[in-house]
C-alpha positions in Angstrom: -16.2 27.2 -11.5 -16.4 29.7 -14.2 -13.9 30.5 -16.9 -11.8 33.5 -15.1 -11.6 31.2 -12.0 -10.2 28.1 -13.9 -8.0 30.5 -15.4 -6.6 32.0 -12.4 -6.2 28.2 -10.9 -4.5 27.0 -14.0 -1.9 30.0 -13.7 -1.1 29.8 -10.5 -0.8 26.2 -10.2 1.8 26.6 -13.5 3.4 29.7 -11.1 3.4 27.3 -8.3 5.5 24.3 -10.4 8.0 26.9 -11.4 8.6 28.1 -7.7 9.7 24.9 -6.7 11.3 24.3 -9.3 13.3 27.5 -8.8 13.1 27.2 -5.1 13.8 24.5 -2.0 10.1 25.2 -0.9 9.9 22.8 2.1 6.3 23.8 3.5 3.0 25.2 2.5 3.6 28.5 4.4 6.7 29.1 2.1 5.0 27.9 -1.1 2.3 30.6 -0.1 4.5 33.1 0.9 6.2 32.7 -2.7 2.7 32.7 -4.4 2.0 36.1 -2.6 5.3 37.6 -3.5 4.1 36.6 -7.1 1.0 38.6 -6.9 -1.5 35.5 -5.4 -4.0 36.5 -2.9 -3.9 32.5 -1.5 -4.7 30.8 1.7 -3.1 28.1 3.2 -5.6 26.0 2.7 -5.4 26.9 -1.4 -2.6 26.1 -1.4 -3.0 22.7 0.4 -5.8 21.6 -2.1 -3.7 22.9 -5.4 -0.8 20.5 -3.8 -3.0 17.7 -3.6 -4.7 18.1 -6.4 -1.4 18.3 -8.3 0.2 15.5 -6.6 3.2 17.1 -5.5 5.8 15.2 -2.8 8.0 16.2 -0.9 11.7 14.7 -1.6 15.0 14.6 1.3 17.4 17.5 0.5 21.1 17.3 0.8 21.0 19.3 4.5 18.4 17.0 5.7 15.4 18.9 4.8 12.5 18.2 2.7 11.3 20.0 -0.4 8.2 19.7 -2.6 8.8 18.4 -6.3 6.6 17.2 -9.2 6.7 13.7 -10.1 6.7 13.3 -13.7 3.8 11.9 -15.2 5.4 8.9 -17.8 2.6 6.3 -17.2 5.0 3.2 -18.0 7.6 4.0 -15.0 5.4 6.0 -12.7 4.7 2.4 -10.8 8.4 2.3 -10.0 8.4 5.8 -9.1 5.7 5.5 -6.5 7.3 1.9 -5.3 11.0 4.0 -4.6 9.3 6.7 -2.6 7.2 4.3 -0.8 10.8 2.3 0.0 12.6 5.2 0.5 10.4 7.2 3.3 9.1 4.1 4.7 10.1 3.3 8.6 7.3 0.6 10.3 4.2 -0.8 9.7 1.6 -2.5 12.1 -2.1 -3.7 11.9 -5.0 -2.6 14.1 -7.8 -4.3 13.4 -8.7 -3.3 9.6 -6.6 -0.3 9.8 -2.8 0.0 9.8 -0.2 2.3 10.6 2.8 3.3 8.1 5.7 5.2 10.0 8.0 7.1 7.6 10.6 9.3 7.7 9.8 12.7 9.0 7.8 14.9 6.4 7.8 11.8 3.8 3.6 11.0 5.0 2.0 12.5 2.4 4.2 11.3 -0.4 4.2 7.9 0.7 0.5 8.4 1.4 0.1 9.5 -2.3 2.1 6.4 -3.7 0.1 4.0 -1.7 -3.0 5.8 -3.3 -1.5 5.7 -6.4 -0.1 2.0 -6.6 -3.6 1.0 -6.9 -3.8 -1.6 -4.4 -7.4 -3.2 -4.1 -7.0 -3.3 -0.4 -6.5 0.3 0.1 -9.5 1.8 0.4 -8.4 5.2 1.5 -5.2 7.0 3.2 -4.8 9.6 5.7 -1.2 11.1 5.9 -0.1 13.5 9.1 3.9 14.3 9.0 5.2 10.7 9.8 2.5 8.8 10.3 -0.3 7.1 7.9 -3.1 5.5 8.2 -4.7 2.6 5.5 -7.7 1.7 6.0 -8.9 -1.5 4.4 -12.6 -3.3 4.2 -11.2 -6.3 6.7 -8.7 -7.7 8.9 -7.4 -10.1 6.2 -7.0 -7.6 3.9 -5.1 -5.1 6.3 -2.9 -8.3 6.6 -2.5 -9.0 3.0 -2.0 -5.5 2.5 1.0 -5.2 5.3 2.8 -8.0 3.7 2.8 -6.2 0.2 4.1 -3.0 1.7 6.9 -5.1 3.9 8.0 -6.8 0.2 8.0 -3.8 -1.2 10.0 -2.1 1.2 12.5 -5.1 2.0 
């Protein structure tokens, strides 16, 4: 990536913190929408990359809706941050085989999906986060296990 493109990423990533900050931006389509109306030429898909590279989550609103938000970055609490939006969106979680399956909330995936990531745990080796639904996987059985019973503590 050359200079001019880093630049252009860097400002619209700092455009796209102060939309939803300004804004209840509850999808990509509206966050892109915004970006346009600010004088981006972005895709969807951009825009899907710049959220996760920027680690944005979507948080409840008061009318029941969700809406994306950036999650400070203040290393000695962020553990506790990622630990309440894990026990906040979470619903169920089973095994299957190495594998399991996190229900949350509708819309809460990807930020519980991103807290998992970012809680560390050895036995996550990766996530994969649709609107409700996630799923962990984990190098065995035993530690798909060990790894349900630390989410189920957390989420007590």
């Amino acid at each position: 990536m050359d200079r001019k493109e880093r630049d252009m990423k860097e400002n619209r990533q700092r455009t796209m913190v102060e939309l939803i900050q300004r804004y209840d931006i509850g999808t990509q389509e509206e966050l892109a929408e915004k970006l346009r109306e600010a004088g981006f030429s972005v895709t969807q898909a951009t825009v899907s990359r710049d959220i996760r590279e920027m680690k944005l989550s979507k948080v409840p609103r008061l009318d029941g809706g969700q809406k994306y938000v950036v999650l400070e970055q203040d290393e000695e609490h962020q553990g506790d941050r990622f630990i309440r939006v894990l026990h906040d969106a979470f619903s169920s979680v089973e095994a299957a085989q190495n594998l399991l399956v996190v229900k949350t909330v509708s819309g809460m995936a990807m930020a519980a999906a991103t807290a998992l990531d970012a809680l560390e745990f050895p036995e996550v080796m990766g996530c994969i986060a649709g609107d409700d639904t996630i799923f962990v996987a984990s190098r065995s059985v035993e530690e798909a296990h060990m790894l349900m019973d630390k989410i189920r503590s957390i989420t007590a």
